[in-house]
Structure formats: C-alpha cells, structure tokens
C-alpha positions in Angstrom: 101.2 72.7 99.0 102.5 74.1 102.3 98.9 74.1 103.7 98.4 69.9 102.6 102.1 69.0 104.2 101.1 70.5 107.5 97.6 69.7 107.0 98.6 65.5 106.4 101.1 66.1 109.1 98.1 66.2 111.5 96.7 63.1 110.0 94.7 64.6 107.5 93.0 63.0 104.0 94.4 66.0 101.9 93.7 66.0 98.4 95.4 69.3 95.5 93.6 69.9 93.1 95.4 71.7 90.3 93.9 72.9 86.5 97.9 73.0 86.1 100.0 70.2 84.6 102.6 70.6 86.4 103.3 71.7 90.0 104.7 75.2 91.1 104.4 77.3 88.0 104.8 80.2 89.6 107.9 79.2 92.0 109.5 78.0 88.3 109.7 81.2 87.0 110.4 83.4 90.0 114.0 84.7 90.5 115.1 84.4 87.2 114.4 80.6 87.7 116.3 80.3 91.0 113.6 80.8 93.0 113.6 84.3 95.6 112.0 81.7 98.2 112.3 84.1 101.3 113.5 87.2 102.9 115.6 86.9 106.3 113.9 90.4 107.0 110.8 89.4 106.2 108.2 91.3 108.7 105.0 92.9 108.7 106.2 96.3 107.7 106.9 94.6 104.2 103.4 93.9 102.9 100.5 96.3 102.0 96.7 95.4 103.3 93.7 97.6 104.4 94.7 96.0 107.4 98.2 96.4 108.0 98.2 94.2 111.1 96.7 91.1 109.7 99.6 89.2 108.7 101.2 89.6 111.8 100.0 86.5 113.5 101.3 84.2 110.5 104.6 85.8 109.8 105.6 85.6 113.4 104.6 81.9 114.0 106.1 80.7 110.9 109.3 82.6 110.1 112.0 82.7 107.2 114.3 80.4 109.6 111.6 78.0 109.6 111.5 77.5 105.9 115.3 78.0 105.6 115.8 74.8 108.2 113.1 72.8 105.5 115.7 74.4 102.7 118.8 73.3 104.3 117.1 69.2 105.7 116.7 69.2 102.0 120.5 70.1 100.9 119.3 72.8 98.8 122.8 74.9 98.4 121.5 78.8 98.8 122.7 81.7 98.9 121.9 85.5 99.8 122.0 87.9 96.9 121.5 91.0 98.7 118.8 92.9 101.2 118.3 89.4 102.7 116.5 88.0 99.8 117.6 84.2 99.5 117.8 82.5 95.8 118.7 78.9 95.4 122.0 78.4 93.7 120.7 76.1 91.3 117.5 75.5 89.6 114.3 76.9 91.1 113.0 72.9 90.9 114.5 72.2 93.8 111.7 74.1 96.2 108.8 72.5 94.0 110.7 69.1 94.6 110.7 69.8 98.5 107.3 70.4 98.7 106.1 67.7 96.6 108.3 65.6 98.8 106.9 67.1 102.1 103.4 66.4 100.9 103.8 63.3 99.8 105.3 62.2 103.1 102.5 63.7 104.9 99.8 61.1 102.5 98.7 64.4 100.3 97.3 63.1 97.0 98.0 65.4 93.8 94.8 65.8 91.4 95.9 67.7 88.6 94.9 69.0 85.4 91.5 69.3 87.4 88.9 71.5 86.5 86.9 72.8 89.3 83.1 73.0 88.9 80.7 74.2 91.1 81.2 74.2 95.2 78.3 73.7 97.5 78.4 74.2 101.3 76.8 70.7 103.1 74.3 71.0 105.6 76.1 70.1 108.7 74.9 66.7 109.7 72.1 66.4 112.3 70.9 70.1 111.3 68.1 70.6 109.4 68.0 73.0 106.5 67.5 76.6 108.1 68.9 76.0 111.6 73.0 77.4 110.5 75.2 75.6 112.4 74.0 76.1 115.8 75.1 72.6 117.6 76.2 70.9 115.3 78.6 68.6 116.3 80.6 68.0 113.1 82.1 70.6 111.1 81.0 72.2 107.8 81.3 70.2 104.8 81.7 70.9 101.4 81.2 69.4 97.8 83.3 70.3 94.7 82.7 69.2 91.5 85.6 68.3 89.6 86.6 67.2 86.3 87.4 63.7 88.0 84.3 63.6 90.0 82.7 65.3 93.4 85.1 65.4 96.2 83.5 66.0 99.6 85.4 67.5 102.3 85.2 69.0 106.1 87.4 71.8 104.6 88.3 73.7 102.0 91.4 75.7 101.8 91.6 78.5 98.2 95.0 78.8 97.3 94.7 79.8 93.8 96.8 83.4 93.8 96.1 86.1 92.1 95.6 87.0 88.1 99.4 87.5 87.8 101.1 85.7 84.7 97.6 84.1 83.5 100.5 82.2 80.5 101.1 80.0 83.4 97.4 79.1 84.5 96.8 82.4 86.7 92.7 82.9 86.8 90.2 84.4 88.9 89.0 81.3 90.5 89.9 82.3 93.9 87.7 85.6 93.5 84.9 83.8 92.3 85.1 81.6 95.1 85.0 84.2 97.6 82.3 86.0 96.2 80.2 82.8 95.5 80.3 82.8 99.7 79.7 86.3 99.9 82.7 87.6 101.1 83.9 91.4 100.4 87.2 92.0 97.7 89.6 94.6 97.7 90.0 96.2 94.5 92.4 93.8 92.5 95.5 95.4 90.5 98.6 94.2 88.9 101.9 95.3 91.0 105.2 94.4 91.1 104.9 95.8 87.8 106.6 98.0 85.2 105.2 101.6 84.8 104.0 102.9 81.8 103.7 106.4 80.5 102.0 109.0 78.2 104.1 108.7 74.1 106.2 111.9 75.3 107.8 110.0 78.3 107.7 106.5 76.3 109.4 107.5 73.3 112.6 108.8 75.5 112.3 105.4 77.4 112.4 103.5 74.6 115.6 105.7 73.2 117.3 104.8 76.4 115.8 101.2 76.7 118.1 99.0 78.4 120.2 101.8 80.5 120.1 101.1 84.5 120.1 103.6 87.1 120.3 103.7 90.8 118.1 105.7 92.4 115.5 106.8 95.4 112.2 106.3 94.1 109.3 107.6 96.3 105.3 106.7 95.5 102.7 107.8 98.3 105.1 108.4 101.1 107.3 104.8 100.8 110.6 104.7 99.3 112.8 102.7 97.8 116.8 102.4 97.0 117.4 100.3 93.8 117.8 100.2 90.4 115.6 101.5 87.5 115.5 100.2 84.4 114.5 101.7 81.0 112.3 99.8 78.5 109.9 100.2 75.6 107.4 100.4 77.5 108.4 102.5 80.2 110.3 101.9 83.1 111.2 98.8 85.1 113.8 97.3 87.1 113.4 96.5 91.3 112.6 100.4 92.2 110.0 100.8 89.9 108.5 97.6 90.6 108.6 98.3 94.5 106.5 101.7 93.6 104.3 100.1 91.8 102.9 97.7 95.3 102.1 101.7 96.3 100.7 103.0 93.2 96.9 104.4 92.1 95.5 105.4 89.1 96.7 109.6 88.9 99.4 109.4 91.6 102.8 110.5 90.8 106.2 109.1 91.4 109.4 110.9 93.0 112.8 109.4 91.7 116.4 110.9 93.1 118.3 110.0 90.3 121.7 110.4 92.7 121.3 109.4 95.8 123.4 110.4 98.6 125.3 113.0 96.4 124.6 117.2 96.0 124.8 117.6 92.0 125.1 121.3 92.7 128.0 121.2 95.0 129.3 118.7 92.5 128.9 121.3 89.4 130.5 124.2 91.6 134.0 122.5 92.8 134.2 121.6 89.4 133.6 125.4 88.4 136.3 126.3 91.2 138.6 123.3 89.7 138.7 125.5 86.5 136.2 123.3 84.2 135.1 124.4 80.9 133.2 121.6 80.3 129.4 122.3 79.6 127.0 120.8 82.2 126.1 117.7 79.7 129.3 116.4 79.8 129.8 117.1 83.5 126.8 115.2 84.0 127.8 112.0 82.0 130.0 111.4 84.7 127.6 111.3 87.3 124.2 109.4 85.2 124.8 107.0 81.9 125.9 109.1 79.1 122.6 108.4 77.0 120.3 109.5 80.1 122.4 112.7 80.7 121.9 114.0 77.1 118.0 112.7 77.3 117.8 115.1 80.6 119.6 118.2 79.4 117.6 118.0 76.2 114.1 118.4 78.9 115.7 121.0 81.3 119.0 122.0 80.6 119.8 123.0 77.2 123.0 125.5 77.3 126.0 124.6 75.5 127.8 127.3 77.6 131.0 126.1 79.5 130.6 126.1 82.9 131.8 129.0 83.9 129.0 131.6 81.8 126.3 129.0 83.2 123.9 131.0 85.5 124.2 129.2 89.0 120.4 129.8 89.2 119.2 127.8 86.3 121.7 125.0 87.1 120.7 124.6 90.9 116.9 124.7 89.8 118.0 122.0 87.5 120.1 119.6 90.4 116.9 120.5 92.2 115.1 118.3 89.6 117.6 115.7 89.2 117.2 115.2 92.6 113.1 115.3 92.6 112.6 113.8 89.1 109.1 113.8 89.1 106.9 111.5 86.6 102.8 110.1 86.6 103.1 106.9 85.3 99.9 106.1 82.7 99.3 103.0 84.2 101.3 99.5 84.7 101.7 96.8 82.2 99.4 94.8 83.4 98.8 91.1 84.4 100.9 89.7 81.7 104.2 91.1 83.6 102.9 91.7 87.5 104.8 89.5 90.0 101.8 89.6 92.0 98.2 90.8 92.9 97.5 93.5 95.2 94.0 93.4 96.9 92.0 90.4 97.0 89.9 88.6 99.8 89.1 91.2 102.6 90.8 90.5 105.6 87.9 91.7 107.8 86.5 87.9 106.8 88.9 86.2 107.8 91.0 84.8 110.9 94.0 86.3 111.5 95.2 83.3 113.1 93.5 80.4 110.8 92.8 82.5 107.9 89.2 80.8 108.1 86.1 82.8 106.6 84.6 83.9 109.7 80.8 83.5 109.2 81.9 80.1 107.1 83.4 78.0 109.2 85.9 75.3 107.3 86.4 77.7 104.5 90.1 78.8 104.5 91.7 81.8 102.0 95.7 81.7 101.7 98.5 83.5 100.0 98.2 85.9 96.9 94.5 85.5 97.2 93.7 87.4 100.3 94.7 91.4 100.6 98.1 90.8 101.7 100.8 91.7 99.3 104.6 91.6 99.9 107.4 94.2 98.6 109.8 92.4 95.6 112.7 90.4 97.3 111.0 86.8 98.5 108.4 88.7 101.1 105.6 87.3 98.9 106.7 83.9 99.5 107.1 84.1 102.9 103.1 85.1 103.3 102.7 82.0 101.3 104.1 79.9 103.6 103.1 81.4 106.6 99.8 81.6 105.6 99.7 78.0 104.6 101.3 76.9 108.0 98.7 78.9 109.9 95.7 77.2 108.0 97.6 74.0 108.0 97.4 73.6 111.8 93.6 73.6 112.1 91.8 72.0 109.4 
C-alpha cells in the first residue's frame, strides 16, 4: 500500500491486488493489536542481510519522522512504549485506515480476494522477440492473470511478505515469483520466533511456563537486554525472539540471567552479614522463586547453610548463572514467527529502486527481500521505506 500511495502520487494507474479479504492482516495483529508501526532508532545496524549495507539507501531517504508526520496529519494519538518503539494508543485499525486513505487519494484501486495466476514478461514494444530490450523506447510490460481477469502493466511491484502467520493469508507467492524470473533466494527461516528445545530442557520450561526474566541473551556475537519468557514449548518473550533473527540450526545461545549484578559478591556479603540461609533461598531473592529451585536442582544441589558451602562450587555456579548456556532444537516455526529472514537476494536488486536488475520494471519490497529487522517496529520501517523507494520510480 505504501508503494501504490506514492506510486498514484506521481500520477500513476495503480491497481492491489490482494488473495486477502481484508486489508492489513498483518498490521492488525502486530503489537498486541496496537500496531508497533516504527522505531525512532530505526537504522541500518538493526536489520540482518547478506548484504548489510543494502537497506541503507531506503531507511535514510524515508525515515521514522516521515511516517510519524503521516501518523500525526492523521490524528492518530501514539505513544512510545520503550527503546523507541511507537504503538498507537488505540486500535491497530487506525494505520490500515491511513493507508487505505492515502491510497485512495492518490486514485489506487483495491482488487481483493484475487487470486494471482500466471505472470508473463511482454515483449517491449517495437522489439522483436530475441532482441532484449536494447532501444526500446517504452518500458517492460507485464501480464498477470487474475481471478478477475489479465491486468497488463509497465510495472510490477511483489509485496507479498514472507511465510510468517500463513492463518492470516501468508504464502510463498513472492518466492515463486522471484524464482519464476530467475532470481537467487536466501535460505528462508522463521525468526522473531520462540525457541524450542530437546524434552530435558522443555519439560523444566513447561514447569516454569509463564515465569519472566530479565536478562542478557547473546546468539552469534549480538546481544540483547530484555525479557525471557518461559512456555510449553520452550522459551519466548522479546530476548528470545531478538536471538532468534541470529540463530542457525546447532548454534547455541548465551543468557545472563542477572545482568549488571556479581551473584558471587552477592552470596559472600551475605555470608559476612552472618546468613544461614542455604544458596536456594538466597537465590529466590535475586531470580523468581520457581526458576531458582529449577536451577539449583541442575547445578547446585546443597542444602548446607551458607556458611559450610565451599566458595568454589558456588562461584563456578554464579559463573553459570551468569553464562547460562542452552542449543535451542529449533524455533516454532511459521505459525508463531513475526517475520521471515532471507528471501529475495539483494545482489538482484537496486539498492535505491529495489528493481530486479537484469528485469527492468520488476520491483521486490518489504519482508520479501533479505532484509529483516530486530522486534520493536524496525520491520515496519523497511516496509515503508522500501515502499517509498520503489514508489518514486515506477
């Protein structure tokens, strides 16, 4: 939608086609229905591509102020929840309403409940078959069969996301697409996604299921301060999630479960305070009281008081409360992922008009391509910017 507003803007004939009923499924759901629609930090450094530079170009020409201004010339009331992510304070309907708005101003037409058939590249006109586009003097065209009929057009813009959520319409249409034109993929995988674990790991999960914990979690290098959250299935919760936009198949993640504190300094004043207390206890103060006993039960099991506990054992075991280290089985999968990693290889495209480069007219934004934003509105953001970059040339 962000593409057709800037697209009509120009003067464009922009027509949407949708398979969806309804508009913005996946804007509906985000946020806990209020809609994470952006991140005031939002920068390169936040996304994860083969190419790490790619999104450069479109994040700095459309920024989050740009999309706040559209927020605010809407009277959408907003508000910042925390590490600059913004969330409307009322329902997420208001963003899809702005941009059906926007597009409808700019003469977009809405096709939805579409299905798309096949799409056929047009010989450019005055160019006989065999001679590529070599003068031509009009650009590419293409044909897409539709549910409602052929629809011919100078460009063609894939905005279908990724296979996140397929209960709300998520397919691999845009994949298909791309490969139908020849262009390389980046191994797909669910992210933004809960981990899951091995029956040993799950069962204590699912004994402490609904417990919270801040924490440090590490994965490959990148790390992250926020919450984890334990589930039946494993764990959850903004940290884990973050990790997961870093994870592969084998690699293990590093959680601090007490960030910015010394457990061992904490255990010896309280030693020099005169505590008898045994090092369970001592530890419910610091960690929920469930988790404590879950973690003594793996690595600490004295009963002693404090003072008989061997200072040894007990900093080898802050050592691990500061390094808990875990390989995650796998993630949930698409069912639960916020987003896509991978996708449509970058090396095909424009950095500047997200056009396929040896398919002139052919555009690929958002979740589709290999640009993938950390949790907190960053995904968004490429959506737009992305859009907007595309939506100046076709």
């Amino acid at each position: 939608m962000f593409c057709a507003i800037h697209a009509g803007r120009r003067g464009r004939s922009v027509t949407l086609l949708d398979h969806s009923k309804k508009l913005g499924g996946k804007i509906l759901i985000s946020g806990g229905g209020r809609c994470n629609f952006t991140n005031l930090g939002a920068g390169p450094a936040n996304y994860v591509s083969r190419n790490p530079h790619f999104c450069k170009s479109a994040l700095s020409r459309f920024t989050p102020d740009l999309f706040i201004q559209m927020v605010r010339d809407h009277g959408i009331p907003f508000h910042e929840k925390k590490l600059g992510q913004l969330f409307c304070d009322g329902s997420a309907q208001a963003i899809v309403d702005l941009l059906r708005s926007e597009c409808e101003q700019a003469g977009a037409r809405f096709e939805l409940e579409t299905q798309i058939g096949a799409i056929t590249r047009l010989e450019p006109a005055g160019v006989s078959s065999g001679a590529g586009d070599a003068g031509s003097v009009s650009a590419p065209r293409f044909r897409v069969d539709t549910s409602r009929g052929p629809i011919e057009a100078r460009s063609l813009v894939v905005a279908t996301g990724g296979l996140s959520i397929p209960k709300i319409g998520a397919t691999g249409l845009g994949y298909e697409i791309a490969e139908k034109f020849g262009l390389k993929l980046v191994t797909r995988a669910a992210a933004l996604d809960g981990f899951t674990f091995e029956d040993r790991e799950t069962q204590m999960f699912r004994d402490l299921a609904g417990a919270s914990v801040d924490c440090v979690i590490e994965c490959n290098g990148v790390r992250f301060r926020e919450n984890i959250l334990f589930t039946h299935a494993g764990l959850s919760g903004p940290a884990a999630l973050q990790a997961s936009l870093h994870w592969n198949p084998g690699d293990p993640i590093t959680i601090d479960l007490l960030p910015g504190a010394d457990p061992f300094s904490f255990f010896l004043n309280k030693k020099k305070q005169g505590s008898r207390s045994t090092v369970r206890n001592l530890l419910a103060e610091l960690l929920p009281t469930r988790f404590a006993d879950k973690l003594c039960d793996l690595d600490f099991q004295s009963s002693l008081p404090l003072p008989q506990v061997s200072e040894k054992a007990l900093e080898a075991f802050c050592a691990k409360l500061k390094a808990w280290k875990l390989v995650p089985r796998g993630t949930v999968g698409y069912s639960k992922a916020e987003v896509t990693r991978g996708g449509v290889d970058t090396d095909e495209l424009s950095s500047k008009t997200l056009e396929v480069r040896k398919v002139p007219g052919l555009h690929f934004i958002g979740e589709v391509v290999d640009v993938t934003g950390w949790l907190g509105g960053y995904n968004f953001q490429w959506a737009w910017a992305s859009g907007w970059a595309a939506g100046q040339v076709v």
